[in-house]
Structures are given as structure tokens and as C-alpha cells.
VOBA-1610 file (N, C-alpha, C; in pm, whole numbers, padded with zeros to 5 digits, always signed):
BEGIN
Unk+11232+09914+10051Unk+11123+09843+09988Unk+11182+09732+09901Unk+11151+09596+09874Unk+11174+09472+09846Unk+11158+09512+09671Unk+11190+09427+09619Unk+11149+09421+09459Unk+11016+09401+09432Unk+10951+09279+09526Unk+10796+09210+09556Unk+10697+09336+09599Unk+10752+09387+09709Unk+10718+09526+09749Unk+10629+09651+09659Unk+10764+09679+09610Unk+10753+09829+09457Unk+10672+09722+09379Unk+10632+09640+09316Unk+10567+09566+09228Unk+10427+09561+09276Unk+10414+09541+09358Unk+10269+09547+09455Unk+10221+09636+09444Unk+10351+09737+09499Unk+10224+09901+09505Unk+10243+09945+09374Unk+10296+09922+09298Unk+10270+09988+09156Unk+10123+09932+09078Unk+10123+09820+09131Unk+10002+09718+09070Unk+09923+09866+09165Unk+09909+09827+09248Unk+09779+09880+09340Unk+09776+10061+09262Unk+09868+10098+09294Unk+09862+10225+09212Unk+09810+10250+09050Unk+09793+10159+08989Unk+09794+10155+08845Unk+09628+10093+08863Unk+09551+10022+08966Unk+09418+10005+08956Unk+09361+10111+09010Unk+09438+10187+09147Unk+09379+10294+09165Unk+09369+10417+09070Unk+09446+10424+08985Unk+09443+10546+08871Unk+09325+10523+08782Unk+09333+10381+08780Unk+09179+10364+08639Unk+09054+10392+08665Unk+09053+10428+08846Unk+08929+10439+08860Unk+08875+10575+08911Unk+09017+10649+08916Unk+09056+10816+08955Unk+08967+10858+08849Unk+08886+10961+08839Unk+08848+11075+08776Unk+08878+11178+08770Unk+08864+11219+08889Unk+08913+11362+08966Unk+09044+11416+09047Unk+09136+11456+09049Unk+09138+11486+09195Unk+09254+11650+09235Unk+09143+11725+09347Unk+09163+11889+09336Unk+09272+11859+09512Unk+09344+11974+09500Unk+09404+11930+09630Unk+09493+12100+09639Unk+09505+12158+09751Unk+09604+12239+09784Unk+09756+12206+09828Unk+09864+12263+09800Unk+09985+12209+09838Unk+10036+12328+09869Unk+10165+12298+09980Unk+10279+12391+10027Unk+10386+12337+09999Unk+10448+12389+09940Unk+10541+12318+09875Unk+10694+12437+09951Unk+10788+12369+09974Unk+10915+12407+10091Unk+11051+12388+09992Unk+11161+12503+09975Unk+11270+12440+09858Unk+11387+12529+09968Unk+11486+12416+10013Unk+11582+12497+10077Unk+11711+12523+09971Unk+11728+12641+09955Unk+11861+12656+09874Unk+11961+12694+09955Unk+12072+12605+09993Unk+12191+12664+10086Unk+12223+12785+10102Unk+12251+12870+09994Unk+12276+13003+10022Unk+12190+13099+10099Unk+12019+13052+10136Unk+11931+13096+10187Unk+11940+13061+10329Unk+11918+13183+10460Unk+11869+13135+10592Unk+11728+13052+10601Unk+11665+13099+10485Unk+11518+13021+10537Unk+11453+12980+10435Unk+11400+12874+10413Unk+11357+12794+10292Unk+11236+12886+10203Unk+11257+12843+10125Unk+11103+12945+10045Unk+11025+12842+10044Unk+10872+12932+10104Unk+10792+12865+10077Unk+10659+12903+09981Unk+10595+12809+09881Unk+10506+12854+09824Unk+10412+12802+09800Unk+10276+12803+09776Unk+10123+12726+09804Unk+10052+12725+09667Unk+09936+12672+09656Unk+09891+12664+09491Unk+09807+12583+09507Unk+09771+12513+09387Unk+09648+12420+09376Unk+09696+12309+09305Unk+09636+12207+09290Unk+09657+12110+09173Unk+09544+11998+09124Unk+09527+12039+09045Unk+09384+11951+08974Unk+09422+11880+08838Unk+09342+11751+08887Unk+09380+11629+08730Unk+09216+11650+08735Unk+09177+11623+08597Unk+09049+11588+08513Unk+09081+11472+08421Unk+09063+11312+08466Unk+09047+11264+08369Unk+09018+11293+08227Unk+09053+11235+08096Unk+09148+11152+08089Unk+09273+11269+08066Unk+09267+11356+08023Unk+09398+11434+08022Unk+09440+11549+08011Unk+09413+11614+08186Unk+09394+11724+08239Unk+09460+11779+08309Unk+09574+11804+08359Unk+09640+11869+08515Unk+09673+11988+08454Unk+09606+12049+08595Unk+09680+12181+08579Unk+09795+12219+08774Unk+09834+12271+08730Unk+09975+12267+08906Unk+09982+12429+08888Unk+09887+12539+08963Unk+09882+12653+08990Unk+09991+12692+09151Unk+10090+12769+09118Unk+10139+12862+09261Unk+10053+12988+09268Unk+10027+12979+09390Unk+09927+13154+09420Unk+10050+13211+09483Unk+10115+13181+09585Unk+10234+13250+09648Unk+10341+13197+09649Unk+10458+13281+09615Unk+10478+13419+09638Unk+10449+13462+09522Unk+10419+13342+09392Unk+10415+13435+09265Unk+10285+13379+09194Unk+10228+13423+09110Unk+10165+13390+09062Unk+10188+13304+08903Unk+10212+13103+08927Unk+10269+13070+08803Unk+10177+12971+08778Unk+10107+12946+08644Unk+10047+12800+08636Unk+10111+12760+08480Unk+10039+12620+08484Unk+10129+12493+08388Unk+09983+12413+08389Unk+09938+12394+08262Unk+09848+12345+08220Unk+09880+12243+08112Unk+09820+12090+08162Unk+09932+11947+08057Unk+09751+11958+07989Unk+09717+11961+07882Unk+09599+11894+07789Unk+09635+11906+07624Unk+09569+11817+07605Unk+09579+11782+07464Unk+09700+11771+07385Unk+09820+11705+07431Unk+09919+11703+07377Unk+09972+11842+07362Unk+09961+11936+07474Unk+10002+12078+07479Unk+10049+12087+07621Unk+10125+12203+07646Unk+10152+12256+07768Unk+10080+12401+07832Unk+10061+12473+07827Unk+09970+12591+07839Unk+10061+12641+07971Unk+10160+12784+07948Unk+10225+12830+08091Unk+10182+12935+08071Unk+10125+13049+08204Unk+10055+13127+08249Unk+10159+13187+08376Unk+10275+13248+08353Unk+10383+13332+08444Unk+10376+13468+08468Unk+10243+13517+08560Unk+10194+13592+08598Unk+10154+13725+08474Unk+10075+13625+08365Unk+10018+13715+08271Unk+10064+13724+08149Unk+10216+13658+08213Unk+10297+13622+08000Unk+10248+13502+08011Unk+10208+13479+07912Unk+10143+13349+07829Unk+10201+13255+07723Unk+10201+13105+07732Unk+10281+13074+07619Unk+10243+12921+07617Unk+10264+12875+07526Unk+10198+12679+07520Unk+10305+12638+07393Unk+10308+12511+07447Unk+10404+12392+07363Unk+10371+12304+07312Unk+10355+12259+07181Unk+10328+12133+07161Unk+10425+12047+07199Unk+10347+11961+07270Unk+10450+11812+07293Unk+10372+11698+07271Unk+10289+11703+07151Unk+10256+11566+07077Unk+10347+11517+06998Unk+10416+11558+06986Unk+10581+11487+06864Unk+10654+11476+06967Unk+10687+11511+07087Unk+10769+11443+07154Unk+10785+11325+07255Unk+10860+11191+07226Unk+10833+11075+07269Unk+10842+11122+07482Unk+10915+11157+07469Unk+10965+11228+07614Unk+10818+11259+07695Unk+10776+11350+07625Unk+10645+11406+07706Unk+10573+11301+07693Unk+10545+11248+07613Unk+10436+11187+07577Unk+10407+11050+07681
//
């Protein structure tokens, strides 16, 4: 991709986000670790809620979610519970 290129679609990407509200979607997500014969695979959900909402749920093989709102993190690792502030940090933010 050209310099002119990535500049384009970032433009185009950055008008398409302003006008995003929503968006719910299922994923399979595939991680090969060399030492493994066969890649793991695992499935989940992922939902943004304007203006500042995602949550990125795995249903299999484990049950893990990660919830980004309000300058917080919210993790849910199959029943231990725990949240971060990351409004003081420039990083997250």
C-alpha cells in the first residue's frame, strides 16, 4: 500500500467510525503455537456501543470477557472478577 493509499483509507475509516453506532459480530479466532500439532481455536462475540463501549467475550474453550467503558476495564475470567482504572493512563487512553 502507497503512502497516498494508507492516507485514503484512514480518511475513509475515520468518516466511517463517526457515523458507526453499533456494531455486534461473532468471531473465530485461530492461534498456532509451534509446540502444538493443531492450532487452538476459540469463538466469542464482540460488541462496540457508541460512544464508549466494547466488550470482546470468548464462549470457547473458555469462558473470558473484557469490558473497555468509562475509563475502566471490567475482566470477567470465568467468574473471577476484576476492573482497572485506566483514566490516568495516557497509554489506554
Amino acid at each position: 500500500m502507497t503512502t497516498e493509499e494508507a492516507s485514503a483509507l484512514k480518511l475513509k475509516a475515520q468518516a466511517f467510525a463517526k457515523d458507526t453506532e453499533s456494531i455486534f459480530s461473532d468471531f473465530t479466532q485461530y492461534k498456532h503455537l509451534d509446540f502444538l500439532d493443531n492450532d487452538i481455536k476459540s469463538t466469542g462475540k464482540l460488541a462496540f456501543k457508541a460512544p464508549d463501549l466494547v466488550k470482546w467475550a470468548y464462549e470457547t474453550p473458555f469462558s473470558y470477557a473484557i469490558i473497555f467503558r468509562d475509563n475502566k476495564i471490567f475482566i470477567n475470567d470465568e467468574g473471577r472478577k476484576s476492573d482497572i482504572d485506566i483514566g490516568r493512563n495516557k497509554m489506554f487512553k
